[in-house]
C-alpha positions, 0 to 999 in steps of 0.5 A: 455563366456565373457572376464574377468575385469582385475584386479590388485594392484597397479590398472589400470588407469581405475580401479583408475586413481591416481595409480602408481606402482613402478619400482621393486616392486610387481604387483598383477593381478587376474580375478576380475569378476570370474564367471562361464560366465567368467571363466567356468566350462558352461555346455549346451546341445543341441537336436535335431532330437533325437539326443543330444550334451553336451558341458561344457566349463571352461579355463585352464589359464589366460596369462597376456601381460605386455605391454613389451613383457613379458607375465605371465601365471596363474590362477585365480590369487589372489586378493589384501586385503592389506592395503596402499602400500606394496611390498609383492609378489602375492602368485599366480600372479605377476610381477615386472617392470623394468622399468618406463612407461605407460603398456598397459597391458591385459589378453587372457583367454584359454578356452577349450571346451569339448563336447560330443554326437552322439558316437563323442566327441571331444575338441575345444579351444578358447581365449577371450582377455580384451581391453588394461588398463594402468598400469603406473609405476614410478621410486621413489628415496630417498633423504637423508638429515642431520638433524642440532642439536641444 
């Protein structure tokens, strides 16, 4: 079991340094790197003296921390194909700022680990957190300028 690569659009300064997301518009986040090392289901057994034990392993959610405070609570999430830069909402997982600034934001996978053997089963949960990326956000303002006519 590893933590996940962050995904997001607009991206990471770490995934594209030059990108900027803007204040009220969408935020789409997803697992990059979904795998079975990194999103489950892993199942491994283990014997020993004629005795077995079977564990299989797969996470229950993905609890993103905005950098704000704020935490959102998905799954999978989906992946940004979109072209240039739009404000459609993720259909799985987003969120919108409110403010301008620079968001260390991150991702806590809640695994849940199910194992079984020996007429004993029972369930263990564990979290894997990603280290911090930034995520900057930028207040845009038009201006409106009359065109002189000849």
């Amino acid at each position: 079991m590893t933590a996940i690569d962050i995904g997001s659009y607009p991206h990471t300064t770490k995934q594209s340094p030059e990108s900027i997301g803007i204040i009220g518009w969408n935020v789409w986040m997803w697992v990059s790197d979904a795998s079975a090392e990194t999103f489950g289901p892993i199942t491994r057994s283990a014997s020993a003296g004629g005795y077995t034990v079977t564990a299989t392993a797969q996470v229950t959610e993905v609890v993103w921390d905005m950098g704000n405070g704020d935490t959102v609570t998905c799954g999978k999430g989906t992946k940004y194909t979109g072209m240039g830069t739009t404000d459609i909402k993720s259909p799985t997982c987003g969120y919108r700022y409110t403010d301008d600034g620079d968001y260390q934001i991150s991702a806590t996978t809640h695994w849940e680990v199910n194992w079984s053997g020996i007429g004993e089963s029972g369930t263990i949960e564990m979290e894997l957190t990603t280290p911090p990326e930034q995520l900057t956000v930028a207040e845009i303002q038009v201006l409106n300028v009359p065109v002189e006519q000849d």
